[in-house]
N, C-alpha and C positions, 0 to 999 in steps of 0.2 A: 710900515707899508706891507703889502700884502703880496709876495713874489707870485706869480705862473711860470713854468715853464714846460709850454707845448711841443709834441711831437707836429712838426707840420705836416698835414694831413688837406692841406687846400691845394688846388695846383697841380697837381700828381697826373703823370701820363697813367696808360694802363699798365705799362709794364711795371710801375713804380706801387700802382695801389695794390699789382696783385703780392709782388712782394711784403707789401706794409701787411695787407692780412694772413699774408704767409707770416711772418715774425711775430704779428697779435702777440700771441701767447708767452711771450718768449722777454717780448717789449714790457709786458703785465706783470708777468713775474720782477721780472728785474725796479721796476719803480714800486712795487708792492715790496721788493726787500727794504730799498733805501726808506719809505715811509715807514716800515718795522722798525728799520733802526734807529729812527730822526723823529719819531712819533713825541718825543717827550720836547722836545722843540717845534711844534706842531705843525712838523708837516703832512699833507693830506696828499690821498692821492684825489685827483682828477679821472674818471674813467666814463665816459659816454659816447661809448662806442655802438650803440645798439641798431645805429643805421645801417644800412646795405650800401650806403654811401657815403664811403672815408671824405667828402669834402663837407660833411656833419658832424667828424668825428671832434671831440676832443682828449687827448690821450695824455696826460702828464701829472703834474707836480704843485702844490700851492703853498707856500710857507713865508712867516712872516720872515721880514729883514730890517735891520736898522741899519746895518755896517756895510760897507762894499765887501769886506771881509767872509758875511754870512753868504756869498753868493759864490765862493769857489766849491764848495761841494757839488751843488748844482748842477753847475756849469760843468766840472769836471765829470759828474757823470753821465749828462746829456751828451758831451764830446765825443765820451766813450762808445757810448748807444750809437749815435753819429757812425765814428768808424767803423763797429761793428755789424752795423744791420742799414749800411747805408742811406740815413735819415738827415733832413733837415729838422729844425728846430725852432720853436719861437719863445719869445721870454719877453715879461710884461708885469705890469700892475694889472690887480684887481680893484678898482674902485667902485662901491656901492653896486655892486654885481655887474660888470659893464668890464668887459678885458681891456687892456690899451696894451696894444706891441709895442716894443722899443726898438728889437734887433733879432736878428735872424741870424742864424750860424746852423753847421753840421757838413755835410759832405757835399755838399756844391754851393753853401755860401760861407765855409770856411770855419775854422775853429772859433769856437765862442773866448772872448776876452773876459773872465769876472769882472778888473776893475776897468774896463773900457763901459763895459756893461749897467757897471753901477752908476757910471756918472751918465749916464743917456736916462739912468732911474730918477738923480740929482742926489744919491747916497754921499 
């Protein structure tokens, strides 16, 4: 199966998107580390951000998963991002290029569960 997980970027009052583009850079670095590091597991980054309007954007993470197991790094670094730069989060399958959400988490819908996670995937 083929993980996503998005910064949410739909939804956003103003004071929220001016934030979000206030951190861009910051949000880009930090998921360009994790895919540096996790590259040989091949995760990708996600980056299309080139609108002037964050409810186009998509800003995250794509890596394959068989286990509920491969999903706590993820999660635990979206979490982080979450508390740190006050973000929600979205996390899903990619099938035959068509996203499907499962669950939402981050700072106003709460910390993400890996294995709550995985079984809303059917991991």
């Amino acid at each position: 199966m083929q993980l996503y997980v998005l910064v949410a970027c739909d939804g956003l009052d103003e004071k929220q998107e001016k934030a979000l583009k206030r951190h861009l850079p910051d949000l880009r670095a930090a998921l360009q580390a994790y895919v540096d590091d996790n590259a040989a597991n091949g995760v990708a980054l996600i980056d299309e951000c080139d609108s002037d309007d964050c409810e186009d954007w998509r800003l995250g993470i794509c890596q394959p998963v068989k286990k509920t197991v491969h999903l706590t790094f993820p999660v635990n670094l979206f979490n982080d991002l979450a508390r740190q730069y006050g973000i929600d989060c979205e996390i899903g399958s990619i099938e035959e290029g068509e996203y499907d959400p499962v669950s939402y988490f981050g700072k106003r819908e709460g910390q993400g569960d890996a294995f709550l996670i995985g079984a809303y995937l059917g991991l």
